[in-house]
C-alpha positions in Angstrom: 67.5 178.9 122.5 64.4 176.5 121.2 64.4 176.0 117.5 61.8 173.1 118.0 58.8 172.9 115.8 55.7 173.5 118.0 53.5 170.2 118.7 50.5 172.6 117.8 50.2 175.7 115.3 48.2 177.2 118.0 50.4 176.3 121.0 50.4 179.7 123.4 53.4 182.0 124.2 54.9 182.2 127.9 54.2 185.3 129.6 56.7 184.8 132.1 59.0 183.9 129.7 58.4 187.6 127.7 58.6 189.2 131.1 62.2 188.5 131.5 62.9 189.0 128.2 61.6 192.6 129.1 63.3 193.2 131.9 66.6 191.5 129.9 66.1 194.1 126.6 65.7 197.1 129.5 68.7 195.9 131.4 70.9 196.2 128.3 72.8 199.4 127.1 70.9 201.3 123.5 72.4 200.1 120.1 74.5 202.6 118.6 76.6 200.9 115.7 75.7 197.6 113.1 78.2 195.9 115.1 76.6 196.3 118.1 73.1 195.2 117.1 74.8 192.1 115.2 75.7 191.1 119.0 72.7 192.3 120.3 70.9 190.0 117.5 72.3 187.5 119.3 72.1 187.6 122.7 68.5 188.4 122.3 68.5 184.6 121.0 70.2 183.2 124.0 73.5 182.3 122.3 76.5 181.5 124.9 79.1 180.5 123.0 81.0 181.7 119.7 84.0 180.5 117.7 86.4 182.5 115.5 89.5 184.3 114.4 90.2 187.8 114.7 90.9 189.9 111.9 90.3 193.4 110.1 87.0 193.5 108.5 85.9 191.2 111.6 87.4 193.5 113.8 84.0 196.0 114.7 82.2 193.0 115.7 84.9 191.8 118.0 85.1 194.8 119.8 81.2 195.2 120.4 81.6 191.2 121.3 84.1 192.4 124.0 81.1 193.9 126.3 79.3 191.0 125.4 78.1 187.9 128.0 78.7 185.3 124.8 81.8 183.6 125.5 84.0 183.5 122.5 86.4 180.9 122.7 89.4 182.1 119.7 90.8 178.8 117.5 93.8 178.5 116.0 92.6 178.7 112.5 89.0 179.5 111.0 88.1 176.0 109.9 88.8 174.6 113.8 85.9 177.6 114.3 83.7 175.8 112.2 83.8 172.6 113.0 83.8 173.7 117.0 80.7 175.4 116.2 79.0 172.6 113.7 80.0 170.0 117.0 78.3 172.3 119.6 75.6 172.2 117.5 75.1 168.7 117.7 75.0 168.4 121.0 72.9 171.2 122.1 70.6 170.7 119.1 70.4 174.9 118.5 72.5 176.8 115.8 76.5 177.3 116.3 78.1 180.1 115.7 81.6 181.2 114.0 83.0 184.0 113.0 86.4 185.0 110.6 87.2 187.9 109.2 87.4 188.8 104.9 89.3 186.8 102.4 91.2 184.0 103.8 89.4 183.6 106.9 86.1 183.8 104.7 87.2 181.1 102.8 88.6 178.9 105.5 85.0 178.2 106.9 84.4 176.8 103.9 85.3 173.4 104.3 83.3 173.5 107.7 80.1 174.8 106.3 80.2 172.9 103.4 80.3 170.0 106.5 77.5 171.4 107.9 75.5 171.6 104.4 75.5 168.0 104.5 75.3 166.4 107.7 72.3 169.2 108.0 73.7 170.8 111.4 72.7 174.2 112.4 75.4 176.8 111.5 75.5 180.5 111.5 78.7 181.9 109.8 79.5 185.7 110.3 82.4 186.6 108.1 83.7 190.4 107.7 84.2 191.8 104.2 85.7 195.3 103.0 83.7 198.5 102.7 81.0 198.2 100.8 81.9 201.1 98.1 85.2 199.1 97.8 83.3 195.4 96.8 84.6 194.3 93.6 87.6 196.5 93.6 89.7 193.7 94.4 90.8 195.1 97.7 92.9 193.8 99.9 91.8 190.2 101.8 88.4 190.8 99.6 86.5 187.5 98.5 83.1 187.2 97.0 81.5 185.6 100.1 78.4 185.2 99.4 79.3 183.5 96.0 81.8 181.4 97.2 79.1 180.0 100.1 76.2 180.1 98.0 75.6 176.4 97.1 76.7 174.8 100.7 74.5 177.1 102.7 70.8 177.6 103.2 70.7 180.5 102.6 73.4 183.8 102.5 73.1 187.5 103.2 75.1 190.6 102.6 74.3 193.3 104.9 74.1 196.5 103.3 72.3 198.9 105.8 73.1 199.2 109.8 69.6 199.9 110.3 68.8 196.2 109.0 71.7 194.4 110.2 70.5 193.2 113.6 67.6 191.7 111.7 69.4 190.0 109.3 71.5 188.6 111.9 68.6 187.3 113.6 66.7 186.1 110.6 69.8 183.9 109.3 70.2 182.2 112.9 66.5 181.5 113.3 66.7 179.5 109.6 69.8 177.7 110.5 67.6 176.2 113.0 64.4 175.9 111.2 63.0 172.8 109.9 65.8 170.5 108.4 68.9 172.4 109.6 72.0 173.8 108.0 74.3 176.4 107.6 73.7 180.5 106.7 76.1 183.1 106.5 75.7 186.9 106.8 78.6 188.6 105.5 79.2 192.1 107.3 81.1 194.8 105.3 82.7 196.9 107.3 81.7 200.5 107.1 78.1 198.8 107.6 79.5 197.1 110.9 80.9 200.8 111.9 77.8 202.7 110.9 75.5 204.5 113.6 72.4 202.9 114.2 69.5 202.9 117.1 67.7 200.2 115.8 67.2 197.9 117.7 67.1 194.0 116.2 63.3 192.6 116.5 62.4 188.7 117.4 64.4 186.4 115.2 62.4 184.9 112.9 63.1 182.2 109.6 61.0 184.0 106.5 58.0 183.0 106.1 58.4 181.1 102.8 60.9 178.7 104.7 58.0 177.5 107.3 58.2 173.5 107.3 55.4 171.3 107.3 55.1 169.1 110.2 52.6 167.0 110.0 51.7 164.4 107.4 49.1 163.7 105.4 46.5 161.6 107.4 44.9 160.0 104.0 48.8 159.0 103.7 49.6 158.1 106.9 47.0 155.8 107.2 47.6 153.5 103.7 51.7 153.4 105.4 49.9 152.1 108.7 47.9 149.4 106.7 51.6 148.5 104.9 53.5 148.0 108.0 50.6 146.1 109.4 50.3 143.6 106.4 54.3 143.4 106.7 56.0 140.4 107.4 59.6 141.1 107.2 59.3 145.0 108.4 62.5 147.1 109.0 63.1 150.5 110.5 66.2 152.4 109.3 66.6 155.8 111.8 68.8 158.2 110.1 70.2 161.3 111.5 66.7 163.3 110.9 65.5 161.5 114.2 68.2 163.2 116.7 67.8 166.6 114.8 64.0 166.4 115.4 64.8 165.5 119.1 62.6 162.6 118.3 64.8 159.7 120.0 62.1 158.7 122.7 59.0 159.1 119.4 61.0 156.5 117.8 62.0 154.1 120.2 58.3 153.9 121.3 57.7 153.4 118.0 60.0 150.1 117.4 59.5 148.6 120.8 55.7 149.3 121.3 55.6 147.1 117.5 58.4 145.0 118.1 60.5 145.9 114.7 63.9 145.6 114.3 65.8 148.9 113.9 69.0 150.2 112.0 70.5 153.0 111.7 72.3 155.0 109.4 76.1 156.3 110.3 74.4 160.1 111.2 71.7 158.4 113.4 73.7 156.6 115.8 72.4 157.0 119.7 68.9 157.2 118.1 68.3 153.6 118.9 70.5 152.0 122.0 73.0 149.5 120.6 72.4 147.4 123.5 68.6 146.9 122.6 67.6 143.4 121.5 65.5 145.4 118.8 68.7 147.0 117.1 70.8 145.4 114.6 73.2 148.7 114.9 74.2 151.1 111.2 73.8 150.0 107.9 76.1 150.7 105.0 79.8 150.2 103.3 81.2 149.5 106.8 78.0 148.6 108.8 77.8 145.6 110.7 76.5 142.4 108.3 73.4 141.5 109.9 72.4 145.4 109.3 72.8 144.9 105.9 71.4 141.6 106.1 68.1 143.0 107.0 68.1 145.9 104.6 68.4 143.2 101.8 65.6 141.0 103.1 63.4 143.5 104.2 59.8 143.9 102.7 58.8 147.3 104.1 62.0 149.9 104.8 60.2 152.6 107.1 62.8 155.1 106.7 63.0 158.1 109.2 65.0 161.4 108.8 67.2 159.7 105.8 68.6 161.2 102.4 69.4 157.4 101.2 73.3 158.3 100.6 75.7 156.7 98.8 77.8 155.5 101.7 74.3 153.4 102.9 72.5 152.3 100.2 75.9 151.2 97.9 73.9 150.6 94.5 70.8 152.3 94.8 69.7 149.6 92.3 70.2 146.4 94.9 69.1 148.1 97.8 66.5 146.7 99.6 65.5 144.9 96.5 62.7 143.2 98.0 60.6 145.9 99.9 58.2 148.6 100.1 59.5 152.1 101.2 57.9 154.4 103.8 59.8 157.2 103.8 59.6 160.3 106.5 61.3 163.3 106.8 60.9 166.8 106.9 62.2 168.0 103.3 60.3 167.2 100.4 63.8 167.5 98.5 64.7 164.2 100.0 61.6 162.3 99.5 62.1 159.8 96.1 65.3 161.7 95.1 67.6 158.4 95.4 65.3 155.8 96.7 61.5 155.8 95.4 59.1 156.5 98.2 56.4 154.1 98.1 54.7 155.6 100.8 55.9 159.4 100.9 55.1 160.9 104.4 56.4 164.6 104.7 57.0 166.1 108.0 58.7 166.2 111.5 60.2 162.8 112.7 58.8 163.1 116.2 55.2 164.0 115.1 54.8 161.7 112.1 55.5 158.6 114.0 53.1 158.9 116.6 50.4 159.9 114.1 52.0 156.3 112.6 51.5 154.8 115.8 47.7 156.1 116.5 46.8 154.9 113.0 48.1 151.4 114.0 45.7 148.8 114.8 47.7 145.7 114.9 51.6 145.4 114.8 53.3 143.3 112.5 53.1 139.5 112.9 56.7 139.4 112.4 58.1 136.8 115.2 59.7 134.6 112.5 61.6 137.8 111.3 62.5 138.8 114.3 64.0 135.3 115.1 66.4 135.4 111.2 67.4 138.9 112.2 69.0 137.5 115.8 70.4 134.3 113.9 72.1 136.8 111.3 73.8 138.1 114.4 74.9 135.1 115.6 76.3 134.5 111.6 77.9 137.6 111.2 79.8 139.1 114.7 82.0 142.2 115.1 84.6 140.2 116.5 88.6 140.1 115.7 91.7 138.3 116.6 94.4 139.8 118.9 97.4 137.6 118.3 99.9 137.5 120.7 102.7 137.9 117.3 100.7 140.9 116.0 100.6 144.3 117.2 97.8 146.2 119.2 94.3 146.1 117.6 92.4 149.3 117.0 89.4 147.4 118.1 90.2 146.6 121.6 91.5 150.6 122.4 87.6 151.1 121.3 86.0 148.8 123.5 88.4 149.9 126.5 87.7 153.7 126.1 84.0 152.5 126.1 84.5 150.5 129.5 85.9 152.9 131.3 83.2 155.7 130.4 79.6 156.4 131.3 77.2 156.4 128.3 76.6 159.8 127.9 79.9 160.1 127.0 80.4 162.0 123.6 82.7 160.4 121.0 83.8 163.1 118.8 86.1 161.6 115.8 88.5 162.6 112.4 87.3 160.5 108.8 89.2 157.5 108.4 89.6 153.7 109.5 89.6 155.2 113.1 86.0 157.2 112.1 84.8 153.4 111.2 86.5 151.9 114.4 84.9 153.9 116.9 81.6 153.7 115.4 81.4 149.7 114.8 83.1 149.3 118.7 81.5 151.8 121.0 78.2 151.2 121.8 76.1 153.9 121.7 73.1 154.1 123.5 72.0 158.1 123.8 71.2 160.5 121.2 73.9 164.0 120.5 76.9 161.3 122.1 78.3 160.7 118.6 79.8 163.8 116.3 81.8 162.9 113.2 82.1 164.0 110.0 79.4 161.8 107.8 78.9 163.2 104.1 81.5 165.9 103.6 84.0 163.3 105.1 86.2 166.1 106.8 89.8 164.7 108.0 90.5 166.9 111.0 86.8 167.5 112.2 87.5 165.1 115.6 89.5 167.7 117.4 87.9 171.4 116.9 84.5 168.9 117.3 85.9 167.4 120.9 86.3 171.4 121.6 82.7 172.4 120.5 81.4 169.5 122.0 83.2 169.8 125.4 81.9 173.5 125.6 78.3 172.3 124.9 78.1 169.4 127.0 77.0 169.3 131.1 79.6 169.4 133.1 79.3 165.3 134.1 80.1 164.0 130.8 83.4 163.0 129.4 84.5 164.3 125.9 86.4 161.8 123.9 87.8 161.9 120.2 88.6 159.1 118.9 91.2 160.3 115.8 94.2 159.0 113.4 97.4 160.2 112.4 96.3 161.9 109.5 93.5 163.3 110.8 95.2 164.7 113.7 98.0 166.3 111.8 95.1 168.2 109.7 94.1 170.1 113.0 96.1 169.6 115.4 97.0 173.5 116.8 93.8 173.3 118.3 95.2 171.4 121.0 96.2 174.4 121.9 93.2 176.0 122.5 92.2 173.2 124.4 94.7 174.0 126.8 94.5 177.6 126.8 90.7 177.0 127.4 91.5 174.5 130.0 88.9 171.9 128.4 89.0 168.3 129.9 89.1 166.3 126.7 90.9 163.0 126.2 92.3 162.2 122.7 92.8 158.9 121.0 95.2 158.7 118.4 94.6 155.3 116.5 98.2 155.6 115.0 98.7 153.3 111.9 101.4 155.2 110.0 99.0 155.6 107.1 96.4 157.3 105.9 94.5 153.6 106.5 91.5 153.5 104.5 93.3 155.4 101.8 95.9 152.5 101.8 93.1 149.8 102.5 91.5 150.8 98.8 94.7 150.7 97.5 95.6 147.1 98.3 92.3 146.1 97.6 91.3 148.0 94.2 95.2 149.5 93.1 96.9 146.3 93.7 98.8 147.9 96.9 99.9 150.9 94.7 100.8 152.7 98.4 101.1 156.1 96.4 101.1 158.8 99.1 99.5 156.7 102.0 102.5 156.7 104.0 102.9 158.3 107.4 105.5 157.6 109.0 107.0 160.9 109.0 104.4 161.8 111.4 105.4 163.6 115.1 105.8 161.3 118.4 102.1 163.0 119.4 103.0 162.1 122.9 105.9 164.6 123.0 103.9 167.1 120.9 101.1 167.5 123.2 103.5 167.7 126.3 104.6 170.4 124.3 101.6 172.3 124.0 101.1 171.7 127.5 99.0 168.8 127.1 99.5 165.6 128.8 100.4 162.9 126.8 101.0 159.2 126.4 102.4 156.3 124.4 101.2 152.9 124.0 102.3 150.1 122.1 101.2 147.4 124.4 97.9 145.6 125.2 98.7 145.7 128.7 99.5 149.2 129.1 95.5 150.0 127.3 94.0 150.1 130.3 96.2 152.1 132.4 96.9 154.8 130.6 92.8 155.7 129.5 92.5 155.3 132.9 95.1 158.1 133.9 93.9 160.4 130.2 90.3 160.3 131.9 91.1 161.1 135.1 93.6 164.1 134.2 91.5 167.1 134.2 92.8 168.9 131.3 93.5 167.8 127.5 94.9 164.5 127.0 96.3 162.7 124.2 97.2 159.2 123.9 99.1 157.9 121.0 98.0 154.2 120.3 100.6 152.6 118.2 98.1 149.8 116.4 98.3 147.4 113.6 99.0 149.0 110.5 97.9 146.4 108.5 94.6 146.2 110.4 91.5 147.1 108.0 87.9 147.8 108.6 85.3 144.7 107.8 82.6 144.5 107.0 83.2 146.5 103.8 80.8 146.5 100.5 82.6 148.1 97.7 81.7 151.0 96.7 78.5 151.0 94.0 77.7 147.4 95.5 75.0 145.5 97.3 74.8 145.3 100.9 74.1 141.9 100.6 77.7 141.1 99.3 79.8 142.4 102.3 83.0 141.4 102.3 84.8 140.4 105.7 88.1 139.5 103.7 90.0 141.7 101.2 89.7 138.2 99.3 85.6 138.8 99.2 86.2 142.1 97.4 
């Protein structure tokens, strides 16, 4: 299923491609119920893959799913179907989808669409609901679904007529997809789900009104050209927006055929590779310091597929105090909303650099820039200590897991120190190979995500998530979905006994006020997954690291090993939170 923007409004359709869609649509059995052309709405689409829960109001759809090629693959609880479906989003770069039934499977999605919402993945959400002559009625397992959903989606729908239903279907997947995507949500009552129908569902399509624009303004383009050209100190921050465009080999032509440095925000790692002399790696509260470095120093930020959050820009005053902005992305929402746009250029990532890169005359005459941004590498390292009186070091597990894997290995991950970890210590050199949980900050995404990822991904690369105790306790009867599913996934608990950057702000900000950071009650995770019919391990020791990723890779099944690390190990570089990315701290004493 393509959801890509066409590189011409007048690019021409495939006739060989309608053919078999033909010879598909006459191969398949009539329409006779809403439920059935909801699943025909889909496989017309090319979907292969759903995740859900079963339950009453759900139930019609589940049984016309059951003649059905799409392979459902049931979780353990409705927000694990979320999150699977958000992470196989990310990695096949097309619409997941869920399903739950009325009520409380309804409202357990929420968490993972509203993680969608932000991180902008593709999401379609079917969710049952009672009959519609019973809405309002307060009937049993009834929730106002559409209400509830209404600000963390892109748009909702209640069916209301079987004839229509397919359509709808088809139109909320197609808008997931289009443009900048998110999450939509057609809620299915369930007399409409039952009700005869023999109309067939027509070609998905987003409304009309949603159409993005996707390519910029040339009188624009060409005054940003003459501003990165006159720049002496330019920087180019990739954000998320470039992998969702599919627009990783644009920009990368773009920053090596002008020699600029590059940074990325925590969303838009693998847009750049790590291991490029060019690349200065993410920016932001826990980005590396010559990252931030740069963004201080910069005179022109050209921005790509960024909202400018919080978590990267710290106070929006002291951001890149000293430069120009040349801001792309698709949304006109996001242009100047949190960081004034100097040089606003609306449209597709992919297509509004190269038009950059034609208007170009001359690249920058930036060699002395280039030379303060190496030597603020050399000032600032991502190295630590590993003291032979202190225990293990989350840092080293990271760079282990990363040795012993090929780099189109995806890195799935919970929200915590471990999140920060993994990203600051793998090194990440292909787009759709990182999947975390980035504005919504979801403890618990890593797992479901390593099962939506592992169902999305080829067959030759490795699935690892890289999780904490906390966040593994959030979501952790998904494991056994993994192993009913037979998935080959290996699990990394980084296992400090705390929920660690909870108890990191409160040493640094609540004078060590540990109120409720705790964990040592958690579950030996070793025995659990054996338990679950997992394999699992323990390690305490540096010198059992390497042995036992080595057996968790080569197991072919789900794996979890339980790293007992440092739990007074915290993540640096940090810049507090409102600060300037200048004034990254590498002590708790900087703070």
């Amino acid at each position: 299923m393509s959801k890509q923007a066409p590189s011409s409004p007048n690019e021409e359709t495939n006739p060989a491609a309608e053919g078999e869609a033909e010879a598909t649509e006459a191969a398949q059995s009539p329409v006779t119920t809403g439920s059935e052309s909801v699943i025909r709405a889909l496989e017309n689409e090319g979907v292969e893959a759903a995740f859900g829960v079963q339950g009453g109001a759900i139930m019609p759809i589940y049984d016309a799913l059951y003649h059905s090629d799409i392979r459902h693959v049931t979780m353990a609880h409705e927000q694990g179907a979320a999150h699977a479906a958000d992470a196989f989003s990310v990695v096949r770069n097309e619409p997941g989808v869920c399903l739950a039934t009325s009520g409380p499977g309804a409202t357990n999605l929420v968490t993972g669409i509203a993680d969608a919402n932000m991180d902008s993945d593709g999401l379609l959400a079917l969710t049952g609901q009672v009959p519609a002559d019973m809405v309002g009625s307060d009937a049993f397992q009834e929730t106002d679904t559409t209400g509830v959903t209404a600000p963390i989606t892109k748009h909702n729908y209640f069916a209301s007529d079987p004839d229509s239903v397919g359509d709808t279907v088809g139109e909320a997947l197609a808008l997931a997809g289009e443009g900048r995507p998110g999450p939509t949500l057609v809620d299915l009552p369930k007399d409409v789900s039952l009700a005869d129908t023999e109309v067939e569902p027509g070609p998905a399509e987003p409304p009309e009104t949603t159409r993005p624009q996707y390519v910029a303004d040339e009188e624009n383009v060409q005054t940003a050209a003459e501003a990165i050209e006159a720049a002496e100190r330019p920087l180019l921050l990739f954000g998320g927006g470039v992998i969702k465009a599919d627009a990783t080999e644009q920009a990368r032509a773009f920053a090596d055929g002008h020699d600029i440095p590059v940074v990325t925000t925590m969303p838009g790692i693998g847009s750049f590779p790590e291991d490029d002399d060019l690349c200065l790696s993410w920016a932001g509260m826990h980005g590396t310091g010559y990252a931030n470095m740069a963004i201080t120093h910069t005179d022109l930020l050209i921005a790509v597929g960024t909202r400018f959050d919080d978590r990267l820009t710290g106070g929006i005053d002291t951001f890149a105090p000293e430069a120009e902005v040349v801001h792309i992305d698709i949304d006109p929402a996001e242009i100047s909303k949190n960081v004034h746009a100097d040089y606003p250029l609306i449209g597709d990532a992919g297509i509004v650099l190269n038009q950059l890169d034609d208007a170009i005359a001359t690249a920058p005459d930036a060699e002395e820039w280039r030379e303060q941004c190496r030597t603020w590498k050399d000032e600032y390292p991502m190295d630590y200590a590993t003291p032979d009186d202190e225990p293990l070091k989350p840092q080293f597990v990271v760079e282990v897991l990363d040795e012993a894997t090929d780099d189109n290995t995806i890195v799935t991950s919970g929200v915590g120190q471990h999140q920060m970890w993994a990203a600051q210590y793998w090194n990440f050199t292909e787009p759709r190979t990182w999947v975390s949980s980035h504005g919504l900050g979801t403890m618990g995404y890593g797992l479901p995500a390593a099962i939506g990822a592992r169902i999305a991904a080829d067959d030759d690369q490795d699935v690892v998530c890289i999780d904490g105790d906390g966040s593994f306790l959030m979501t952790i009867q998904e494991l056994s979905v993994a192993v009913r599913e037979e998935l080959d996934i290996t699990v990394a608990v980084l296992n400090n006994e705390y929920i660690g950057m909870v108890r990191q702000w409160q040493d640094a900000f609540f004078e060590g006020r540990r109120m409720a950071a705790e964990y040592n009650w958690c579950p030996e995770f070793d025995k659990l997954a054996e338990a679950f019919g997992a394999r699992g391990w323990r390690v305490d020791d540096y010198d059992e690291v390497t042995d036992a990723v080595e057996e968790a890779l080569a197991y072919d099944g789900p794996s979890v090993i339980d790293f007992h690390i440092d739990p007074a190990e915290n993540v640096y570089p940090m810049v507090a939170s409102g600060g300037a990315n200048g004034k990254f701290a590498l002590t708790e004493d900087q703070l």
